[in-house]
SEKETI-200502 format. One record per residue (C-alpha): residue in three letters; z, x, y. Coordinates in steps of 0.5 Angstrom, whole numbers, plus 500, padded with zeros to 3 digits. Example, Ala and Ser with C-alpha at 12.3 -4.5 7.8 and 13.67 -1.06 7.14 Angstrom:
BEGIN
Ala516525491 Ser514527498 
// end
This chain:
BEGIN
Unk751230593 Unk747236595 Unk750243593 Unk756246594 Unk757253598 Unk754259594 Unk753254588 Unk747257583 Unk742251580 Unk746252574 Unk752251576 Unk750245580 Unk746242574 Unk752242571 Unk756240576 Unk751234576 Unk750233568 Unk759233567 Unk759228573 Unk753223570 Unk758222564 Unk764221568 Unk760215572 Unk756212566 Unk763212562 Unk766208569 Unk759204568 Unk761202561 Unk768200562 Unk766195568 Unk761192563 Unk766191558 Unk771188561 Unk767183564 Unk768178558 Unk776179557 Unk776178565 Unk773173566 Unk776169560 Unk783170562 Unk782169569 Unk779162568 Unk785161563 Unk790163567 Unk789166574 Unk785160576 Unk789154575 Unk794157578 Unk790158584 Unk788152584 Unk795148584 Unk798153589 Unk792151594 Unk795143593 Unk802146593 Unk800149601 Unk796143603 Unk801139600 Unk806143605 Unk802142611 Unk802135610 Unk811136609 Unk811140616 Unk806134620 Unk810129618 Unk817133619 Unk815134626 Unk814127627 Unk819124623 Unk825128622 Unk829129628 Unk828136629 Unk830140635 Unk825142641 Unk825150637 Unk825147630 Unk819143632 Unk816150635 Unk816152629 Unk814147625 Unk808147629 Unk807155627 Unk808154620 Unk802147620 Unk798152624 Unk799158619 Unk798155612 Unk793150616 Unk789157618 Unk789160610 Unk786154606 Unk781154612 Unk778161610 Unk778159604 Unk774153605 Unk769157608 Unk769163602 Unk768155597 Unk775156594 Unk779150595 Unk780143591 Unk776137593 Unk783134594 Unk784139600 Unk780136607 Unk778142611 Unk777136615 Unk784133616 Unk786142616 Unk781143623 Unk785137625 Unk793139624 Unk790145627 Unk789143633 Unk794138634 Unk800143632 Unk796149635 Unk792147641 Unk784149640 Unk780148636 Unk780152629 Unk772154630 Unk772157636 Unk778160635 Unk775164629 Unk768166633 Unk772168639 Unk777172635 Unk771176631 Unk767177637 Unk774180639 Unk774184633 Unk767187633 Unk768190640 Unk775193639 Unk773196633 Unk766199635 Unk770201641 Unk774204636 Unk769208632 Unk765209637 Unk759206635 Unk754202636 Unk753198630 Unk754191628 Unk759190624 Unk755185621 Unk750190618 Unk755195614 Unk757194607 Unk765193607 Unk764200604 Unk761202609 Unk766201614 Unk772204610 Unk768210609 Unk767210617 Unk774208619 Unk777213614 Unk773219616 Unk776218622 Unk783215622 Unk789215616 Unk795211616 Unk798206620 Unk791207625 Unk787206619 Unk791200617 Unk791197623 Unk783198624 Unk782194617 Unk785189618 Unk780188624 Unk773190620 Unk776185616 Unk776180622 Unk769182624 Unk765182617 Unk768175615 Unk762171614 Unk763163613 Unk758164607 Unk761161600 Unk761167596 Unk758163590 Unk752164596 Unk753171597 Unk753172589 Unk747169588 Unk744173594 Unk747179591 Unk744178584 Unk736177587 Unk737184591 Unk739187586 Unk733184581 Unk729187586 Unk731193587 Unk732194579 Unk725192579 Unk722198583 Unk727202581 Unk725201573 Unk718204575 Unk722211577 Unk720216570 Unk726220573 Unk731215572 Unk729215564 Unk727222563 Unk731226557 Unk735232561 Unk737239555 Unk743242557 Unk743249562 Unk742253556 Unk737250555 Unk733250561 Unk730255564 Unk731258571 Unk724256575 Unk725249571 Unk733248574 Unk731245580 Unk727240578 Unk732238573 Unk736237578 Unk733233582 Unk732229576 Unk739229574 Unk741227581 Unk737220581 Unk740218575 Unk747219578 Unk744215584 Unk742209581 Unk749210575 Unk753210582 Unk749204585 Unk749200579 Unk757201579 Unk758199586 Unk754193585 Unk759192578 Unk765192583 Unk762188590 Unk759182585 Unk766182581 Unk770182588 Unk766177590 Unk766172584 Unk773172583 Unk774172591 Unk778179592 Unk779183598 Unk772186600 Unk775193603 Unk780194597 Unk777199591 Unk778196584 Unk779201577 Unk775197570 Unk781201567 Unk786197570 Unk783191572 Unk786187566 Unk793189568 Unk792187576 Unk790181573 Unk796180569 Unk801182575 Unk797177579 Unk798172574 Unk807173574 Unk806174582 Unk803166583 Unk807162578 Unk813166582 Unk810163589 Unk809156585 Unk816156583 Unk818158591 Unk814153594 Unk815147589 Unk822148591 Unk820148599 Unk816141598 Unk823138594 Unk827140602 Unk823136605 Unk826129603 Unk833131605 Unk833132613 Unk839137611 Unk836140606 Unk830142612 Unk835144616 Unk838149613 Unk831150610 Unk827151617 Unk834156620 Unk833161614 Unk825161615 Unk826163623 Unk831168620 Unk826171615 Unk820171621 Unk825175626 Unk827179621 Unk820181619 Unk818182627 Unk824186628 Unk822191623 Unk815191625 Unk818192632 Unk822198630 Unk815201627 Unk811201632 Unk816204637 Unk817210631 
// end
């Protein structure tokens, strides 16, 4: 954050000193709504999720059987066979992330898999990060591995470069590419002794806990020594939010590309909560179709009609 065009050192001592009390405010508001998170989400989000991930494992298993048992027809069983590969696909990445039920069986998952998709889940998720790391760097024109850059790193680089629909698109790849079998309980972990670490080296910095007058106070030869000091507090202020915002992403296992606000983050909460008893209500309902052959029918001809809708639209847009 250096100085801005024809900025004096006062003028930047202030700019720093008004920003200092924005990020510390944002600081505290993450600090303090950590317990009310955490509460509800463990009351009411979390339970949810969980009956929602047997719900799709108990669909999986509805499509499998249908496929052998319902008299469907050579597209239907296609389809079919799309939608096992599809659901089958989802719980297994949230295997990987430890986000699954017991009663969820990665191995049964990898087995589906196959049988409906034809090659084997693994290698399939290491080809296509592979793939995604060469077009994205590609892209970007870089060098890098997409391993070793932060999230933030890659959004930063991604929009510093593209915008829109071009952006969108090379996000979904960055999220290909960086994707780690690492449980996020692990990476949290590891995130926390990274974080003790530095803390540690950082508290040996008498810059960090150094009292700053106001401009008024301070005079002009003292001015850059003040903000060298008043830009190591905010450094570390704003290290210590990023850290409060990757280690809430990972504990409640949250989009690492999207960006979080303390201010509303109970009210996402809220929403996510209406959001999946919603989709349970839906997906219940789906389960009950499939003890009618009829029922499934008409069920499968209004999911095909649903995915070509989706297709067609998307299409359209890409010829725009």
């Amino acid at each position: 954050m250096g100085e801005h065009p024809l900025e004096s050192p006062r003028q930047l001592f202030e700019r720093l000193q008004a920003r200092l009390e924005t990020e510390r405010a944002r600081l505290r508001q993450w600090q303090a709504v950590e317990a009310d998170y955490r509460q509800k989400y463990a009351e009411g989000l979390s339970p949810l999720e969980q009956k929602l991930h047997e719900l799709r494992m108990k669909l999986v298993l509805c499509f499998d059987h249908a496929h052998k048992n319902m008299g469907l027809s050579k597209s239907e069983r296609e389809f079919v066979s799309e939608l096992v590969v599809e659901f089958s696909e989802e719980l297994l990445q949230l295997a990987a992330k430890g986000a699954l039920p017991a009663g969820c069986d990665t191995g049964r998952l990898k087995t589906l898999y196959k049988k409906h998709g034809g090659s084997d889940y693994d290698a399939d998720v290491a080809e296509e990060t592979e793939d995604a790391k060469v077009e994205l760097a590609d892209a970007l024109g870089l060098d890098a591995d997409p391993a070793a850059l932060s999230p933030a790193q890659w959004l930063q680089r991604i929009q510093d470069q593209y915008e829109d629909e071009e952006a969108e698109e090379l996000l979904a790849l960055a999220r290909l590419a960086t994707r780690t079998t690492t449980p996020n309980a692990v990476a949290w972990q590891a995130l926390q002794d990274a974080e003790r670490e530095r803390a540690g080296r950082a508290a040996g910095n008498p810059d960090l806990h150094a009292e700053v007058d106001t401009a008024g106070d301070i005079a002009d030869a003292r001015l850059p020594r003040m903000n060298a000091i008043l830009q190591a507090q905010l450094d570390e202020v704003l290290h210590q939010s990023a850290y409060a915002e990757e280690g809430f992403k990972l504990r409640y296992d949250l989009d690492p590309f999207a960006s979080f606000d303390p201010e509303t983050v109970m009210e996402d909460l809220e929403a996510d909560i209406v959001d999946i008893q919603e989709y349970i209500g839906e997906l219940e309902h789906e389960v009950m179709q499939f003890s009618d052959q009829g029922l499934l029918k008409s069920w499968l001809k209004a999911m095909r009609r649903e995915v070509e809708a989706i297709e067609r639209r998307e299409g359209r847009k890409g010829r725009e």
